[in-house]
C-alpha positions in Angstrom: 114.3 85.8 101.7 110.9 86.6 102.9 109.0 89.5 104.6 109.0 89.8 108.5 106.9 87.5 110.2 105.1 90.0 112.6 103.8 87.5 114.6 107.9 87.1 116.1 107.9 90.8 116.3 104.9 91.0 118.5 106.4 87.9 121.0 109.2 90.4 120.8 107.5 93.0 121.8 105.2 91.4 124.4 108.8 89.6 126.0 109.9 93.6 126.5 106.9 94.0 128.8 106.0 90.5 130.4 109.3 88.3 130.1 108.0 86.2 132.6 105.2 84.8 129.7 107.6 84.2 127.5 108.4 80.0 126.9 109.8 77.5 124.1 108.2 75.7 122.1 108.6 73.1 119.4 107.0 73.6 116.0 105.9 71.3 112.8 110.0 70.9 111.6 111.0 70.4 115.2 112.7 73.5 115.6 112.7 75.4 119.2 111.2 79.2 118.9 109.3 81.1 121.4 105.9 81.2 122.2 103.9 82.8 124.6 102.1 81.3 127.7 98.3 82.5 127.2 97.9 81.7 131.6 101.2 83.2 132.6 99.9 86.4 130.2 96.2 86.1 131.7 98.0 86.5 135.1 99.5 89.5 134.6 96.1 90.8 133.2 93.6 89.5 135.5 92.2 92.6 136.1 91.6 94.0 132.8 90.7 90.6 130.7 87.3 90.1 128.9 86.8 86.5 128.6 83.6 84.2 127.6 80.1 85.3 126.1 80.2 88.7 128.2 79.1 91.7 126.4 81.3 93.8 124.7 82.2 96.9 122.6 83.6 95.8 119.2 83.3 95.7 115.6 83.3 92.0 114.2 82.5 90.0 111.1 82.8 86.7 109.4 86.3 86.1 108.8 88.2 89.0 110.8 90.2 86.8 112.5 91.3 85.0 109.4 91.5 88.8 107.8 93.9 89.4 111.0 96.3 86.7 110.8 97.0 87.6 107.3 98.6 91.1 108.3 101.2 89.0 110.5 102.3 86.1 107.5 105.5 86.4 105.5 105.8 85.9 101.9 108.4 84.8 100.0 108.3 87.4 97.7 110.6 90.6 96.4 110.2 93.6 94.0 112.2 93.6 91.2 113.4 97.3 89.8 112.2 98.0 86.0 114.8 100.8 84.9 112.8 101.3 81.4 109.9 102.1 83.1 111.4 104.2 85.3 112.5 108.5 85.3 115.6 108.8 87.3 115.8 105.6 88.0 119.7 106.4 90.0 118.8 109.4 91.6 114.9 109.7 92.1 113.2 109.4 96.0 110.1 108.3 94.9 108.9 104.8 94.1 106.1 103.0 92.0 104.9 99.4 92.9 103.2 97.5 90.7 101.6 94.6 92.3 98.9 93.3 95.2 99.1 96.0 98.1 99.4 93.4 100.9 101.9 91.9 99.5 103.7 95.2 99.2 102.7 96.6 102.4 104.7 92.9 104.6 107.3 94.0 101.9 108.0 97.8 102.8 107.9 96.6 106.5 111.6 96.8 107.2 113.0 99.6 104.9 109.8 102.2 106.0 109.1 101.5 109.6 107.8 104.5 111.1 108.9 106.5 108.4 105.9 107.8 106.4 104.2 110.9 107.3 100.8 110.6 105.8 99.0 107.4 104.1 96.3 108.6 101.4 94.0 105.8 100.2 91.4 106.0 98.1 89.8 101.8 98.7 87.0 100.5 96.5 84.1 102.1 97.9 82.4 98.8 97.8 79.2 100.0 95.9 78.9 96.6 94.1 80.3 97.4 91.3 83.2 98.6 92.0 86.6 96.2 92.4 87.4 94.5 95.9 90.9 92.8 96.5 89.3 89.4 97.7 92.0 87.9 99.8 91.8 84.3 99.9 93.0 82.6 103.3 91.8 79.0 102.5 91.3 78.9 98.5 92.7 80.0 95.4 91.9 83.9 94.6 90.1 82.0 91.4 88.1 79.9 93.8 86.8 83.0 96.1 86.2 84.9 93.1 84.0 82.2 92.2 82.1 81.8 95.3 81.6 85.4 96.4 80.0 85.8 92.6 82.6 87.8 90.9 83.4 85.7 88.3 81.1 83.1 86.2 82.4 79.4 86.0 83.8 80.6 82.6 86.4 83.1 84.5 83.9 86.0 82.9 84.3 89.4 85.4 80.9 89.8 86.9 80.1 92.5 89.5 82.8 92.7 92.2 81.5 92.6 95.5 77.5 92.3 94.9 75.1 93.6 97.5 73.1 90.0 97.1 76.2 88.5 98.6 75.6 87.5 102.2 79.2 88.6 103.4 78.9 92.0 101.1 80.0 93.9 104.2 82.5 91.4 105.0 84.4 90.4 102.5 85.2 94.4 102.3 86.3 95.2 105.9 88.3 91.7 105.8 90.3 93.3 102.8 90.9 96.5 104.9 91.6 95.0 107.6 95.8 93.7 106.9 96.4 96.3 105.0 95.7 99.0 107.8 97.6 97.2 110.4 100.2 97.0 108.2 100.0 100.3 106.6 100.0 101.9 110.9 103.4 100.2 110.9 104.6 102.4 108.3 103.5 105.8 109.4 105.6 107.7 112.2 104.7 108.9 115.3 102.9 112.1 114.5 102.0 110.1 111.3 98.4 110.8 109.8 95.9 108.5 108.1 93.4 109.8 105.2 90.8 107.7 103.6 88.2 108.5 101.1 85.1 107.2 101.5 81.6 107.2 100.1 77.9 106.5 102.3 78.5 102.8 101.6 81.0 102.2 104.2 81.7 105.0 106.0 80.5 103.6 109.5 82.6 100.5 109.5 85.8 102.3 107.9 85.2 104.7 111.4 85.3 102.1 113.4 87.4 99.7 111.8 90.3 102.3 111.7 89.5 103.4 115.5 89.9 99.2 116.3 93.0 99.4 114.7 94.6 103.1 115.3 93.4 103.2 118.8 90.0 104.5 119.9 91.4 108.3 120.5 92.6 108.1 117.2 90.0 109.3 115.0 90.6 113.0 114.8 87.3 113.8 112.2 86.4 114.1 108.5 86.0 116.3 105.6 82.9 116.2 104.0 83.1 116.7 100.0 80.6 118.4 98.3 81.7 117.6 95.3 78.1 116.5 93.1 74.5 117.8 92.5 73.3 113.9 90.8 69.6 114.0 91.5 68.9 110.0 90.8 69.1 107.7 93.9 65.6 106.9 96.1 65.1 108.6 99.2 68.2 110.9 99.8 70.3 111.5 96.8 74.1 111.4 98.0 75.9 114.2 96.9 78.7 114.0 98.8 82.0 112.2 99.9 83.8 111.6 102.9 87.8 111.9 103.8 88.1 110.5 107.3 91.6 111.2 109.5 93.1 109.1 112.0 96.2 109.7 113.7 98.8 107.6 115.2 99.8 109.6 118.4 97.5 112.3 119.6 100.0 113.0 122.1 103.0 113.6 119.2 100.6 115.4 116.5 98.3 117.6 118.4 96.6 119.3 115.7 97.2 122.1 114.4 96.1 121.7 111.3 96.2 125.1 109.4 95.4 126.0 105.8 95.4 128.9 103.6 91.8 130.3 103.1 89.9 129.9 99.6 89.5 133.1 96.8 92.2 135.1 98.7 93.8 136.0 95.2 90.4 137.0 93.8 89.3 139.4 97.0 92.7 140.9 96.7 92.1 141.2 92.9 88.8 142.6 93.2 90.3 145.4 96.0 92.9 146.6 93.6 90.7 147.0 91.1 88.6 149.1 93.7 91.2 151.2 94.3 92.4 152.3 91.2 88.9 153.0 90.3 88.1 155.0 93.5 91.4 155.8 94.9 91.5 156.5 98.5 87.3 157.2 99.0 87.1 154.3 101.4 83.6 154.7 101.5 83.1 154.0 97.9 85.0 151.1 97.9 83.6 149.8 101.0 80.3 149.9 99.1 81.8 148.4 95.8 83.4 145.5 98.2 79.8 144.9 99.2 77.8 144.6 96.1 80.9 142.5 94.8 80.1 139.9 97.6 76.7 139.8 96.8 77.5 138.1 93.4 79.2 135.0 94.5 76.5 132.0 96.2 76.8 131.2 99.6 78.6 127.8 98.8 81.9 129.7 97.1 84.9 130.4 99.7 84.7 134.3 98.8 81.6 134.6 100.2 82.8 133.4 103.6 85.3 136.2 103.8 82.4 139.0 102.8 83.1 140.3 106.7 86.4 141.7 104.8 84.8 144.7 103.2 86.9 147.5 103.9 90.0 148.6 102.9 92.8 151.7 104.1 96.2 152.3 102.9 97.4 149.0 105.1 95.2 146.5 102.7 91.9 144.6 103.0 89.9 144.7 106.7 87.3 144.1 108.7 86.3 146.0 111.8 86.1 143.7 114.6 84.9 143.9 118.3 87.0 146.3 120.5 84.3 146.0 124.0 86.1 144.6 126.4 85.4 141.4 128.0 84.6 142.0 131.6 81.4 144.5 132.1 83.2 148.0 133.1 86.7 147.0 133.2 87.9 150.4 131.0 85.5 153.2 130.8 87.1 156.2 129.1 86.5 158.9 126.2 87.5 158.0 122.7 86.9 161.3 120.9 86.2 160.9 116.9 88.6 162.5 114.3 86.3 164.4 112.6 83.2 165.6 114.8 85.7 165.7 117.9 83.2 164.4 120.1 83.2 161.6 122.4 82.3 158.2 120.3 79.9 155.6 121.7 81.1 153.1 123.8 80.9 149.5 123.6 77.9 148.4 126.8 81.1 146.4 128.3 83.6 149.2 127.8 86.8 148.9 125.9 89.4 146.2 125.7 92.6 147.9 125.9 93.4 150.3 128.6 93.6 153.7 127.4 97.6 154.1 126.8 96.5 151.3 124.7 94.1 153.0 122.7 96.1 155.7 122.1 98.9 154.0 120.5 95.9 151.6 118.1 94.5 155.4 116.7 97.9 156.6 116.4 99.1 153.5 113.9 95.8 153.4 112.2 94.7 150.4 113.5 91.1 151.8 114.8 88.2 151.8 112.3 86.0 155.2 112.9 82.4 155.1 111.6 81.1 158.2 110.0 80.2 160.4 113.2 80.5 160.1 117.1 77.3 157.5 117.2 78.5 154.9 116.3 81.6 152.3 118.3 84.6 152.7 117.1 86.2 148.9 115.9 89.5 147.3 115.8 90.6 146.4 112.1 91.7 142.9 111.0 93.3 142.8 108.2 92.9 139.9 105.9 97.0 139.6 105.3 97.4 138.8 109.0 94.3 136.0 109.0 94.9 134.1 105.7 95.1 130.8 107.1 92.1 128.9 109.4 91.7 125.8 110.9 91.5 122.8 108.5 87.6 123.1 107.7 85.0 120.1 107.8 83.4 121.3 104.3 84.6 121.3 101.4 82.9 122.4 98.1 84.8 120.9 94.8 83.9 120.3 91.4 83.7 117.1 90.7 84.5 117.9 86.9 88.0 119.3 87.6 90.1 116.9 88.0 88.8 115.1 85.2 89.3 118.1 83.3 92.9 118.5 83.9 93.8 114.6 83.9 92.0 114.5 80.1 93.8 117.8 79.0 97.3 115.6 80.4 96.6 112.5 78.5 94.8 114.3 75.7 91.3 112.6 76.1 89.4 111.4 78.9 91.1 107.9 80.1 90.1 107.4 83.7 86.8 108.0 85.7 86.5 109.8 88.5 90.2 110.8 89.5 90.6 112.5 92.6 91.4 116.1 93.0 95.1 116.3 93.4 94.9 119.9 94.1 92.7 119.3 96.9 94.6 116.2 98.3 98.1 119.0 97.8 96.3 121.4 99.9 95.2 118.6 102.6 98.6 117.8 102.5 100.3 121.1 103.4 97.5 121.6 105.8 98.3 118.1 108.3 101.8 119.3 107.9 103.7 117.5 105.0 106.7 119.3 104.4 110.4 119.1 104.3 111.5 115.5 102.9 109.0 113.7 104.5 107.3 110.9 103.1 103.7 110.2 101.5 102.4 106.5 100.6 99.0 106.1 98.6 98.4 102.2 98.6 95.5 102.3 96.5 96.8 104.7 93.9 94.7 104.2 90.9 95.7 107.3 88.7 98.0 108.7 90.6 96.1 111.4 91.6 97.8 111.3 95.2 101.4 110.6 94.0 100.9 113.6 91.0 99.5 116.0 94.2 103.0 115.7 96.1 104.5 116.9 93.1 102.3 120.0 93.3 103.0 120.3 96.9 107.0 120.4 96.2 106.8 123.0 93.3 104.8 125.1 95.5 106.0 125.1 98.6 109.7 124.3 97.7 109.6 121.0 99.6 111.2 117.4 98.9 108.6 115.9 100.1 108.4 111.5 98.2 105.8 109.5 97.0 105.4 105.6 97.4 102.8 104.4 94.8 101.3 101.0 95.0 99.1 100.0 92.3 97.4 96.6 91.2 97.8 95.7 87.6 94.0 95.5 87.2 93.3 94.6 83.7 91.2 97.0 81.8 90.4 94.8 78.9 88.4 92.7 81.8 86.7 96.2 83.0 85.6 97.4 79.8 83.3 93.8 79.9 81.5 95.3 82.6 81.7 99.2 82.1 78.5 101.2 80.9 77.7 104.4 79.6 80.5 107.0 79.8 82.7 104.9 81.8 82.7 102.1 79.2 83.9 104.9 76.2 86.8 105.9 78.8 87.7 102.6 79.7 87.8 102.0 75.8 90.0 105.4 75.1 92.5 104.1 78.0 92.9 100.8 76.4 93.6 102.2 72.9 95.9 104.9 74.5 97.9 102.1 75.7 97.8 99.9 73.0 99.8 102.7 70.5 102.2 103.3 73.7 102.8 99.3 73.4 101.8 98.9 76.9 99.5 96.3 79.0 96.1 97.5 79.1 96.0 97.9 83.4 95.3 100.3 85.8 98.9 100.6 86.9 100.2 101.8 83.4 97.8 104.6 83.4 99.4 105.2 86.5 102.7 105.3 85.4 102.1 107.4 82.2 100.2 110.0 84.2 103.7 110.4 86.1 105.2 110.6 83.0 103.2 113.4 81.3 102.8 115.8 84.3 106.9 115.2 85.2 107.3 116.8 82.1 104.9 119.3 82.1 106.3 120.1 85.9 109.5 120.4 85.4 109.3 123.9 82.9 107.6 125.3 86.1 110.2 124.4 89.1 113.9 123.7 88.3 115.7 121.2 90.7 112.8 119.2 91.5 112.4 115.2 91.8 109.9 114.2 89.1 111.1 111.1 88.6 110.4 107.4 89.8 111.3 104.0 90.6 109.1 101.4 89.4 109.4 98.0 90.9 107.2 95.2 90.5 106.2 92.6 93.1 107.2 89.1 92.4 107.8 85.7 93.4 111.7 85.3 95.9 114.5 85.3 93.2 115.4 82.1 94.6 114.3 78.7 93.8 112.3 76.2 95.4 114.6 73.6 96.9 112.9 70.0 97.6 114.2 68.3 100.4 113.3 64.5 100.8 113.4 63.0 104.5 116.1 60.6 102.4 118.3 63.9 101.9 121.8 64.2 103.4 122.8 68.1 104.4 125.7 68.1 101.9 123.0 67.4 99.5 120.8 70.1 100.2 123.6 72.1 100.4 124.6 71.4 96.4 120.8 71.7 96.0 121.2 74.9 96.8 124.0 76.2 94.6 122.9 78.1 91.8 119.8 78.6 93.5 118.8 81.9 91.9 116.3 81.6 89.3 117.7 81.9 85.7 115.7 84.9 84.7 116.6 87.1 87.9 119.4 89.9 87.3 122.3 90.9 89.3 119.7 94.3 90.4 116.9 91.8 91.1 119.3 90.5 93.4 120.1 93.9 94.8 116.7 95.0 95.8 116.2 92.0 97.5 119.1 92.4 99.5 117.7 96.2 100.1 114.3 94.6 101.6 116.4 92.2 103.9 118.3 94.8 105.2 115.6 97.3 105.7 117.7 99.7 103.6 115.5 102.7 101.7 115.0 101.5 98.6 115.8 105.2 97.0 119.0 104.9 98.1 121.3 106.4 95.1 122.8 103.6 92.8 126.1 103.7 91.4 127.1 100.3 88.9 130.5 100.2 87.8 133.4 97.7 86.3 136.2 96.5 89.0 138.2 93.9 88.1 135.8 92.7 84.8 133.0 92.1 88.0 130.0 94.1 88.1 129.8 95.8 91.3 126.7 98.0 92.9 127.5 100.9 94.7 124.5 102.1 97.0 124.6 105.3 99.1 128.2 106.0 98.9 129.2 102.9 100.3 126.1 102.1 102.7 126.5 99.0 101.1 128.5 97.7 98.0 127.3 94.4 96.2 128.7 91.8 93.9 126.5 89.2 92.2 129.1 87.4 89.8 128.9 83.8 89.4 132.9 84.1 89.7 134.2 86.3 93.2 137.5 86.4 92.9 140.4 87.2 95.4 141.1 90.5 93.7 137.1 91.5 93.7 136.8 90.8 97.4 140.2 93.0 98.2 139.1 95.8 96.0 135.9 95.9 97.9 137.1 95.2 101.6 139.3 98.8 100.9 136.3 101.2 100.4 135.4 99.6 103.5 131.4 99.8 103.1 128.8 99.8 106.4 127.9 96.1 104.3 129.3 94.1 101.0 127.0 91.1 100.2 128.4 88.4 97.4 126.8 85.9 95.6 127.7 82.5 97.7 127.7 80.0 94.8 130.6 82.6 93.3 133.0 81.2 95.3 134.8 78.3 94.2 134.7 77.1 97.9 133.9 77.4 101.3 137.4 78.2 101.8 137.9 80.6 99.3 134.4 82.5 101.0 136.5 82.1 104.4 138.9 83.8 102.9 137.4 86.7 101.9 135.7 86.9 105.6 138.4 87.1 106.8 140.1 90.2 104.0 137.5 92.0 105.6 137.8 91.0 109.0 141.7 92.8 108.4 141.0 95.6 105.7 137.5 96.8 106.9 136.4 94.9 110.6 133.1 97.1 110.7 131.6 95.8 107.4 128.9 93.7 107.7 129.0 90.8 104.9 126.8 88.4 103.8 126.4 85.8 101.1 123.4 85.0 99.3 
């Protein structure tokens, strides 16, 4: 009943490729497991070891290596499923996690291996004020919050990670640092990694993700000019930063596409042109102009001003039609008005002159006004609407606040991210079909809401995995000034006449809420629901074993082990997680026999968590024949009678795998 311990799964690995380094060895309890011998391994790398005080390429800090060994430790922990707090609970794809993302992250290890397409996280920026997940690897969370100056001696919020703290740089990439290793676990082969970032730690999240991705892995960034502030000393910031890393250059090569900005308002602006100046192309040629002229340099209309003509076909530009080799075709093109010879291109044409012919005879050749000028090929703007995913992006910073305070009716969370822009980003790296998107840090929801967007307007079935912290906002507001101290105050009361807790993670989940319902008038058929399940301690309990203990009594110890306030579908998930079954999987509860039995996936697995499994239960069962039927163990009324059913199944249905917990 805990997570993987990935330390095991990387013996395992390393035993695949070296299993002559592989050994025994004996730990604390006296058990046998196996270890790996460091000089055996040093063998079979002689050649490429770096050892000692040489010189070397690498990012390091005080505690990495503690930061590192924390991605590989289990936990004896579970998510439990909260059905009020869900939409859909039975039938949704998408899940909501309320607790500590590292936790979550060792948790998902097993049901979402190499099964997420694209991770979106949106970290503290670590600007000092902002809130950093301090991990604690020797001392209570209460204790480092303490000593990194987060918290007075009174438990009073201070500022979170403050630049007069000697490991200010630290104690950031040691929180990053689990949670990406664990989070690469996650994503597929041709998986892709997105991170926003401000100035503050941009250089070490580069190379930090390129330690842990791979040093090929970092494919670039999109720079977000999304502010025009005017108040910081020397340089004033204006910008943001999402940086990409992908998992397997060799599986996702890159070709990244996305639909070009203001297409709808050039076409617009075109058909207004026409109807005003029907088929004088001139005229509208010279409209399409001065309309271009309008719009700053910085809009994406103005990048497309090239497109300023316009025949029956559409919207054009006249492109270069000389050839590419000096000479290579050297012919007459003769002008459809003056019937004279046009002026050829210096390197001659690029189409041989069948070629030609056939170009003029569809249309496709733009003539100037008379014989002096060249003669160019049209491109019409239908047939080049999408570009390579750009490095520069200009975005109001305003919208998205906009739209998330016209949601909730008032403004209740600073600085949400664009989920139109994240959409778009998401369409571009190729998130499609029913593929799946996690966000670890997701605040809002502005990531999780964007897949939503994606699927109504794409027609996809793309899921969301939300993982949020339930940071308390009542501790925030102690801190908060100027506007964000009035918002923090607006979410609080929000939540208060909603009856919920005043935390980040309930914002979250009401956002959900409010734009599922808005979404679904706009696309039928659609998943806009959710799972919420919240991270907490193993439902079992803690069983103390003295050296003076017999087996048999650690084995009545154990009976009735389950916590009292854990359900049968506590129970349930918790099986899910062991098995490393999806934890959408469709849930069907019914009555057999006066036991409640769980149904999940049509019979991927059937469950039974009665304190009484009776003979009738077990046969009922064993003849749906399920892939795996799990009991309660302290249900039977012996080890005989849990024999017994063993062996129904072994008879009825030989391929299901049981278990009892």
């Amino acid at each position: 009943m805990t997570s993987p311990n990935l330390t095991d799964t990387n013996i395992d690995k390393l035993a695949e490729l070296f299993p002559t380094v592989i050994t025994e060895s004996v730990d604390v309890d006296g058990n046998v497991k196996m270890a790996v011998d460091f000089d055996l391994l040093r063998q079979e790398l002689s050649d490429s070891l770096v050892e000692g005080p040489q010189e070397r390429y690498r990012l390091d800090w005080p505690g990495k290596r503690a930061a590192a060994m924390a991605a590989n430790a289990p936990i004896a922990k579970t998510l439990r499923p909260v059905r009020d707090e869900s939409v859909d609970f039975d039938t949704t794809k998408n899940v909501f996690i309320e607790g500590d993302n590292l936790d979550a992250l060792k948790l998902l290890q097993e049901s979402y291996l190499g099964k997420v397409k694209l991770i979106y996280i949106d970290p503290p920026y670590n600007t000092g004020n902002d809130f950093v997940y301090s991990d604690s690897f020797a001392a209570t969370k209460a204790e480092e919050l303490l000593r990194s100056g987060q918290i007075s001696e009174d438990g009073v919020p201070l500022v979170s990670n403050p630049k007069a703290n000697g490991r200010y740089h630290s104690s950031w990439l040691t929180m990053l640092l689990p949670r990406l290793k664990l989070a690469r676990n996650l994503l597929s082969d041709d998986g892709v990694l997105a991170i926003s970032i401000d100035e503050n730690e941009h250089a070490n999240l580069v190379n930090l993700g390129s330690e842990v991705f791979g040093t090929d892995a970092y494919v670039g960034e999109i720079v977000l000019k999304n502010s025009s502030k005017n108040d910081q000393s020397y340089i004033s910031m204006q910008h943001e930063y999402i940086v990409f890393f992908v998992k397997n250059k060799t599986v996702n090569i890159g070709d990244w596409t996305e639909r070009k900005e203001g297409l709808e308002k050039i076409y617009a602006a075109f058909e207004g042109f026409r109807k005003q100046f029907g088929e004088d192309w001139a005229a509208i040629n010279s409209a399409a102009k001065a309309w271009y002229k309008t719009f700053p340099a910085s809009d994406p209309v103005y990048g497309n001003k090239h497109y300023d003509s316009m025949d029956a076909k559409g919207v054009y530009f006249g492109s270069d039609i000389s050839g590419p080799n000096d000479g290579q075709y050297v012919y007459d093109v003769i002008h459809p008005v003056t019937g004279k010879p046009c002026k050829q291109p210096s390197r001659g044409w690029v189409f041989p002159p069948e070629s030609m012919k056939e170009k003029i005879a569809e249309g496709r050749v733009h003539f100037g006004p008379d014989h002096t000028t060249v003669p160019k090929l049209k491109t019409y703007l239908k047939q080049a609407e999408t570009q390579s995913l750009t490095s520069v992006r200009f975005v109001d910073g305003r919208a998205a606040s906009k739209r998330l305070a016209l949601l909730f009716g008032e403004k209740v969370f600073t600085n949400p991210k664009d989920e139109l822009l994240l959409r778009d980003i998401y369409r571009a790296v190729g998130v499609s079909g029913e593929d799946i998107v996690l966000d670890m840090f997701s605040g809002s929801g502005s990531a999780l809401h964007a897949v939503w967007e994606l699927n109504r307007t794409s027609g996809s079935a793309v899921c969301f995995i939300g993982i949020q912290l339930a940071e308390d906002l009542n501790a925030s507001l102690k801190t908060a000034k100027g506007a964000a101290k009035l918002i923090t105050a607006n979410a609080i009361k929000l939540l208060g006449k909603l009856d919920k807790p005043a935390t980040v993670a309930e914002i979250g989940k009401q956002r959900l809420r409010l734009a599922g319902d808005t979404l679904r008038g706009t696309a039928k058929g659609l998943d806009f629901g959710f799972r919420v399940l919240k991270l907490d301690t193993t439902n079992m309990t803690d069983v103390l074993r003295s050296p003076d203990d017999t087996d048999q009594l650690a084995l009545k110890q154990l009976e009735g082990s389950v916590k009292s306030d854990r359900s049968a579908e506590d129970l349930l998930f918790q099986v899910l997680l062991d098995w490393g079954l999806d934890l959408t999987m469709p849930i069907v509860v019914e009555q057999i026999h006066d036991r409640q039995v769980f149904t999940v996936e049509d019979g991927a697995l059937i469950a039974c968590f009665d304190s009484e499994v009776t003979p009738e239960i077990v046969h009922a069962i064993s003849r749906r024949q399920p892939l795996r039927a799990v009991f309660r163990d302290s249900g039977f009324a012996s080890d005989d009678a849990r024999i017994n059913a063993e062996q129904v199944f072994r008879e009825v249905s030989p391929a299901t795998d049981v278990k009892a917990i």
